[in-house]
C-alpha positions as CSV (number, residue, x, y, z in Angstrom):
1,X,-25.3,-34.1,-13.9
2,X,-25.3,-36.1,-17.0
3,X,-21.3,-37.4,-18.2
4,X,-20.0,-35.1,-20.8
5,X,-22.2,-32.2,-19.6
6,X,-20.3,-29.3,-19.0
7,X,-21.1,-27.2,-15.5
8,X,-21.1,-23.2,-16.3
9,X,-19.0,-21.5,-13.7
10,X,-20.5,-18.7,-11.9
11,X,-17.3,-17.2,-10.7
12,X,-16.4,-13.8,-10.0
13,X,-13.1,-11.3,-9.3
14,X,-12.9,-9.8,-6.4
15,X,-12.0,-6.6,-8.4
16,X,-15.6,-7.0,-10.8
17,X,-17.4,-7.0,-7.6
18,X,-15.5,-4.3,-5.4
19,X,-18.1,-1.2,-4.7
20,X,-16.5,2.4,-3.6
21,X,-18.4,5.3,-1.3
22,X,-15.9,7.6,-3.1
23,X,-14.3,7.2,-6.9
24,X,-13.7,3.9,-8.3
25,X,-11.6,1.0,-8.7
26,X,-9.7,3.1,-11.5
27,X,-9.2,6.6,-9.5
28,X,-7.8,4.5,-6.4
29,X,-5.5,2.9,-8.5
30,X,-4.2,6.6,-9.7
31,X,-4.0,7.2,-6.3
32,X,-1.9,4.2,-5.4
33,X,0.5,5.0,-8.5
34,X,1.0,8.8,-7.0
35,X,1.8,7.6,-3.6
36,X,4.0,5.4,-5.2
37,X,5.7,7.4,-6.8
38,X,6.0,10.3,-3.5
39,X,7.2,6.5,-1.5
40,X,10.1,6.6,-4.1
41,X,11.0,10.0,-3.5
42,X,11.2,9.6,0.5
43,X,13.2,6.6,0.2
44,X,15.6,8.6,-2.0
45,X,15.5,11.3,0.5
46,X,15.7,9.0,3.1
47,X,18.9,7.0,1.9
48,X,20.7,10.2,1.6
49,X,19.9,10.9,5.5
50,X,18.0,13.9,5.5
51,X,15.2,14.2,8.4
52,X,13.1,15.9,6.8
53,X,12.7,13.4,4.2
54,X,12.0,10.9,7.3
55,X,8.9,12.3,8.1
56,X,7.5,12.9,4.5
57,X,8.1,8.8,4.5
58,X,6.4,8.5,7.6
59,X,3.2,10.7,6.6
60,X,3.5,9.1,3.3
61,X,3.7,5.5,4.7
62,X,0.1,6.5,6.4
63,X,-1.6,7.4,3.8
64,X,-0.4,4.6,1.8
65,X,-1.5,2.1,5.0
66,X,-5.1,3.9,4.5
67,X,-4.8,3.7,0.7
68,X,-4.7,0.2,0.5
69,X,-7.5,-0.3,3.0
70,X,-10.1,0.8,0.1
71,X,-8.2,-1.9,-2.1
72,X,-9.5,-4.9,1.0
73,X,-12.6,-5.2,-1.3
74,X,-10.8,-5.7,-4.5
75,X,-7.3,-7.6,-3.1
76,X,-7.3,-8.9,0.6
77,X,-4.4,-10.8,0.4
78,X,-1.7,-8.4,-1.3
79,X,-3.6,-4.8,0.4
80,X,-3.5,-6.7,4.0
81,X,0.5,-8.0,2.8
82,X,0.7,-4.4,2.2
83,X,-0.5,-3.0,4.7
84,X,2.0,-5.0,7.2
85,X,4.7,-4.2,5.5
86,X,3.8,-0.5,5.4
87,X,3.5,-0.6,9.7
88,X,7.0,-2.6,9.9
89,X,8.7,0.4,7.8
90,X,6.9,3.0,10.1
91,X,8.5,1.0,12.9
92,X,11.6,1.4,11.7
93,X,11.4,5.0,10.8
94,X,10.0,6.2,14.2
95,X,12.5,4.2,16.3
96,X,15.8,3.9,14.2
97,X,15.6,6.9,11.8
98,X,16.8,9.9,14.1
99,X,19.9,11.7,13.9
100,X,21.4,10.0,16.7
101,X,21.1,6.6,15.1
102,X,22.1,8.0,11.7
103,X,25.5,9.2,13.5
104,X,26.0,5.9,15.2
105,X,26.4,4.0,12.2
């Protein structure tokens, strides 16, 4: 390459390149935002102590863990970040969230 000649960059975003078997990029995000938003009301539920709200966390947990699977394509590093951190709270659910425990404390 001659000095001062500029070199075009063929780079791309994982996002521009990310291909879906169902919806897109745009409807998983929608998705996301919706179990979002059901994650905010389990934790509510769950602060306040109420079982029932422990396993709507758990089951919405899940499909949150296999949510963020479809964004591997698009996001590696946060989805798998994500994902971890979505087993760790199911953890914590399953073994520490029953009534017994809640008692204890």
């Amino acid at each position: 390459m001659r000095p001062g000649a500029t070199r075009k960059a063929n780079s791309h975003v994982f996002a521009a390149n990310a291909h879906y078997v169902i919806g897109n990029l745009r409807a998983w995000g929608w998705i996301t935002l919706i179990l979002g938003v059901l994650q905010l009301l389990a934790a509510a539920g769950v602060l306040a102590g109420n079982q029932l709200a422990r396993w709507f966390a758990v089951a919405v947990l899940g499909l949150n863990a296999i949510d963020q699977m479809f964004f591997i394509p698009a996001y590696p590093f946060w989805s798998l970040t994500i994902i971890a951190m979505d087993v760790v709270a199911l953890w914590g659910l399953c073994s520490y969230g029953s009534r017994a425990n809640l008692q204890a404390a």
